[in-house]
C-alpha positions as CSV (number, residue, x, y, z in Angstrom):
1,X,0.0,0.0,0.0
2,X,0.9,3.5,-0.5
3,X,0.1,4.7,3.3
4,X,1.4,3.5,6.0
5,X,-1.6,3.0,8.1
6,X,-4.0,-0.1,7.8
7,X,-7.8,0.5,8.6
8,X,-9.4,-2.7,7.4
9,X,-11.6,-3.7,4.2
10,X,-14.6,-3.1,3.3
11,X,-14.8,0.6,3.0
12,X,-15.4,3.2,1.0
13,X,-14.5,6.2,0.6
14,X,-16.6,7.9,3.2
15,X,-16.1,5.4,5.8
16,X,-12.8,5.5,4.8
17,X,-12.3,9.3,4.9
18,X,-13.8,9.1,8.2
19,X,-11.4,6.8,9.6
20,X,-8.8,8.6,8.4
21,X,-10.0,12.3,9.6
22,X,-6.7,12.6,11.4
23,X,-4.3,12.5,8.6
24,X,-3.9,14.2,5.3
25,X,-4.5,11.1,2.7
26,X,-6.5,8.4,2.9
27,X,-6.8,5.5,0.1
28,X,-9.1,2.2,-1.1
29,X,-7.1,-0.5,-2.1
30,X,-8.3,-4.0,-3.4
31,X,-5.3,-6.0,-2.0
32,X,-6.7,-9.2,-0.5
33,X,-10.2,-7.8,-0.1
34,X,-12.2,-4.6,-2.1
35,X,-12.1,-1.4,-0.3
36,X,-9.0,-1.7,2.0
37,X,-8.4,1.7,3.5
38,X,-5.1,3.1,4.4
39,X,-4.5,6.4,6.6
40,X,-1.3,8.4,6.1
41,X,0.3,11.9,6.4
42,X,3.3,11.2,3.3
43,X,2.8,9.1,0.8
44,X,5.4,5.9,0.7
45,X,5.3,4.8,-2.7
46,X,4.4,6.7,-6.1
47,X,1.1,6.0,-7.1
48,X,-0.5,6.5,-10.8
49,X,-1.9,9.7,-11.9
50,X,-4.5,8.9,-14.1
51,X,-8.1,8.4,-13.1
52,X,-8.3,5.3,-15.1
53,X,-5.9,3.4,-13.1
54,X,-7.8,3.9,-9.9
55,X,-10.1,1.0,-10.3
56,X,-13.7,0.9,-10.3
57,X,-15.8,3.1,-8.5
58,X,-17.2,1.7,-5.1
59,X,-19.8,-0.2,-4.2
60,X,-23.0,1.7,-3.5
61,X,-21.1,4.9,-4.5
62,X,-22.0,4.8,-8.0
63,X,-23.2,8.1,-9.7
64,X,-21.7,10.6,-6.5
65,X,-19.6,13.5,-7.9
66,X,-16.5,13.7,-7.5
67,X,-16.2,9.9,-8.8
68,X,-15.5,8.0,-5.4
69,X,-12.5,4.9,-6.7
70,X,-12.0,2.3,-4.6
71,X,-8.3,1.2,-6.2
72,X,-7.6,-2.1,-8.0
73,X,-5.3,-4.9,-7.6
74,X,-2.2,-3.5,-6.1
75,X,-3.3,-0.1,-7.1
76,X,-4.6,2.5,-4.3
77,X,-6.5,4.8,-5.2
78,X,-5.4,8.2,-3.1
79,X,-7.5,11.4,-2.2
80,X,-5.7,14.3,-0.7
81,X,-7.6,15.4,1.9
82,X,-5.4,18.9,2.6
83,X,-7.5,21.9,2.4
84,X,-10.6,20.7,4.1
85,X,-10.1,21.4,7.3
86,X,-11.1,24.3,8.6
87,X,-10.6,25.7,5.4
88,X,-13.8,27.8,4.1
89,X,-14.8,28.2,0.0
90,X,-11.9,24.8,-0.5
91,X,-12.1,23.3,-3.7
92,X,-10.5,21.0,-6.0
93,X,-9.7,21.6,-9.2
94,X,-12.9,20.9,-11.1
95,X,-15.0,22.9,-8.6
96,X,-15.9,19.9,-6.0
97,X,-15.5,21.2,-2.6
98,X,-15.2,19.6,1.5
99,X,-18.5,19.0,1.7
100,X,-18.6,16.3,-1.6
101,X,-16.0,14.1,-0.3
102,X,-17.6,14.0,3.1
């Protein structure tokens, strides 16, 4: 995995983000199970940047904007979550803000 913290399968990415509140990344990864989250404040390994390597979108998560990935086969999918703390007017650059990751 890219983060260094383990939080279990089975998530997506608003269980994972809340697991995760404490740190500045979280990210799904379909390791041994689907939706395996991982918590972490630097990123250990370099990750893909294209949306299309970040797996399928998770499960009853389908149709939410911004696209919620849940990572593929030894491929995390990462979300920054710097910015949206405390941090009125935030958004990312196609407009999404806090409040649609949450």
């Amino acid at each position: 995995a890219s983060l260094p913290y383990h939080r279990g399968p089975s998530h997506t990415t608003t269980s994972c983000a809340r697991e995760c509140a404490a740190f500045r990344y979280f990210a799904l990864a379909h390791l041994k199970e689907y939706g395996e989250c991982w918590c972490g404040d630097t990123i250990l390994s370099d990750e893909p940047e294209t949306r299309d390597e970040c797996g399928d979108i998770c499960d009853g998560e389908e149709g939410a904007e911004p696209p919620r990935y849940c990572g593929q086969r030894h491929v995390s999918a990462v979300y920054e979550r710097a910015g949206c703390h405390n941090a009125v007017g935030w958004s990312d650059g196609s407009g999404h803000t806090c409040l649609d990751y949450e």
